[in-house]
Steps between C-alpha positions, in 0.01 A plus 500: 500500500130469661546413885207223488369336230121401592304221285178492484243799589223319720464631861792353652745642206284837512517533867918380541566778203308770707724434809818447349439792241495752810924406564569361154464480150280245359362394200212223427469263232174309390429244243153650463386793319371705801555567898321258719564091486235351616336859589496523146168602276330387190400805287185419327448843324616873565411503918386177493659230662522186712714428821548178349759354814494680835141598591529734755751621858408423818693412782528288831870676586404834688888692306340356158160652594654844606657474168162417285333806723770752378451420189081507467583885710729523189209403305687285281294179642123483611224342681339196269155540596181309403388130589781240551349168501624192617337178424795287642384520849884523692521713798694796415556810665359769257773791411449770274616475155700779316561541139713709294280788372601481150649110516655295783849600373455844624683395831761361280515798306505759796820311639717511197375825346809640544721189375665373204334251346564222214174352331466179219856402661543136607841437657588105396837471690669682811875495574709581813784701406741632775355839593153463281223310305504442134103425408454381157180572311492407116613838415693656707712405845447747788738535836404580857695503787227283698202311379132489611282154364141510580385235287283207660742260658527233154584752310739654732684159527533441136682833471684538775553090613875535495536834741256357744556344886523108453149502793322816295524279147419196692152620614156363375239785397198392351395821278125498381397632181178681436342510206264826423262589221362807391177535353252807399129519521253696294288668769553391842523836674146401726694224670601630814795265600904598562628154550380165576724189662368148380600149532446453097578213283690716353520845678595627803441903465291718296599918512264699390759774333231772428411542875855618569383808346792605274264526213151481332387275207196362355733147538553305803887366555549200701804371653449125520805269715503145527493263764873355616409178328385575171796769466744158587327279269509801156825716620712304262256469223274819477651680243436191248160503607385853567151462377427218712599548763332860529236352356423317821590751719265729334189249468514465905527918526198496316319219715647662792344870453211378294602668196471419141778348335440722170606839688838380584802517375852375577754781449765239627675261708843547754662252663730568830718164511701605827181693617578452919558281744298420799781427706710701717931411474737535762662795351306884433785601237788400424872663488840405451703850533836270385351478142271813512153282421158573690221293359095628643126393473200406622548156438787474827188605723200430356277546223373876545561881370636545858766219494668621186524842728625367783775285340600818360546647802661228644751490229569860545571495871761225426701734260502747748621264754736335256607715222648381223876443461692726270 
């Protein structure tokens, strides 16, 4: 029997796996087809592809940047270069911004290389037995010894409501969704732009995926997201109305970069539902050793690659501390 059971394979489940898999054996499982969560790509064709959720790393926590530099030494991230615009006009301090040289899930990957892994496996129902886990997919029922959640908090509750402290079920987290479309150009290549931040009726980022450099074509991809409010208002409805709805979002691209709306092309549409949350919690992790259940994300600290690290770490230094009972 597998010592921990991890679910899900974003940055918080990737990073928990590579610390626990240096003292014990763990597997993770994912719903998805592929390593990554919200670090996840869109393959368009052969090396094409769009980083259609997290856009790049970069970091205010000084352990999370050491982290980030060993791995662009390690060449498994880089520099995004070019022109970032931003037409919103907040004072931010400017950081650089990393990518994953082939896709943003090559930090994912590089942590769990070495791990089992379970893909296109959704686990419906969890149950405490004495001494392990029984999680039920639609196939098949797996046991741990101890169990890892990393899902965004609603979705953590739904499965795991009963094993949970009474003041941990009882909080309120308001999770955003983000909405993201991906569209290709004919041409493009002369406009010399990485990323641009705008305060759209619709949009709130434009990436530029060609100036990452991870490949050449005569087509221009775009990475479109949406503002908070428009990704509220269509979350629940956007898959009825696909061609609408990227219909918009692709009219005010075009006004936006001055280009005609005859060279574009939507490849498609994602939604995030339980994208982040803007909000730091009272807790980093959370563990109760008596049942064997950690549960980490970015969502306890806030809404960046770096939080879903952190909480990972935090969660880890608590098993240490308090080990699970036998």
């Amino acid at each position: 029997m597998i010592d921990y059971c991890i679910l899900g394979s974003g940055i918080s489940g990737s990073t928990i796996a590579n610390l626990l898999s240096k003292s014990y054996s763990v597997e993770i499982i994912d719903k998805a087809r592929g390593i990554g969560g919200r670090c996840s790509s869109k393959k368009f064709i052969k090396n094409l592809n769009f980083d259609h959720g997290l856009q790049y790393f970069s970091s205010k926590n000084y352990k999370f940047a050491r982290f980030l530099k060993k791995l662009e030494k390690n060449k498994i991230l880089k520099e995004w270069s070019g022109y970032h615009l931003d037409f919103t006009f907040k004072k931010k301090i400017s950081y650089s911004k990393l990518i994953g040289k082939k896709g943003n899930n090559d930090l994912n990957k590089f942590l769990i290389s070495k791990i089992r892994k379970k893909f296109s496996t959704e686990i419906i129902k969890i149950t405490n037995q004495k001494n392990y886990w029984e999680l039920h997919s639609k196939f098949k029922t797996i046991r741990s010894k101890n169990l890892i959640i990393t899902f965004p908090f609603p979705q953590t509750k739904k499965i795991a409501k009963s094993y949970l402290k009474k003041n941990f079920n009882n909080m309120k987290i308001n999770m955003v969704p983000n909405i993201t479309l991906m569209i290709s150009q004919k041409g493009g290549n002369d406009i010399p732009i990485s990323s641009i931040k705008v305060k759209g009726k619709y949009i709130s980022w434009i990436a530029n995926e060609n100036s990452k450099k991870r490949f050449f074509n005569k087509r221009t991809l775009w990475t479109v997201q949406a503002n908070e409010k428009f990704s509220k208002n269509i979350i629940n409805t956007f898959k009825k109305k696909r061609n609408y709805f990227s219909n918009l979002m692709m009219r005010e691209l075009a006004q936006l970069l001055n280009i005609n709306n005859k060279n574009l092309k939507v490849f498609g549409i994602h939604g995030w539902k339980y994208s982040y949350s803007n909000f730091k919690t009272s807790y980093e992790s959370y563990w109760d050793k008596n049942i064997r259940l950690g549960i980490c994300g970015d969502w306890f600290i806030g809404a960046k690659a770096e939080h879903a690290w952190l909480s990972a770490h935090s969660l880890f230094k608590k098993i240490k501390k308090n080990p699970p009972k036998n």
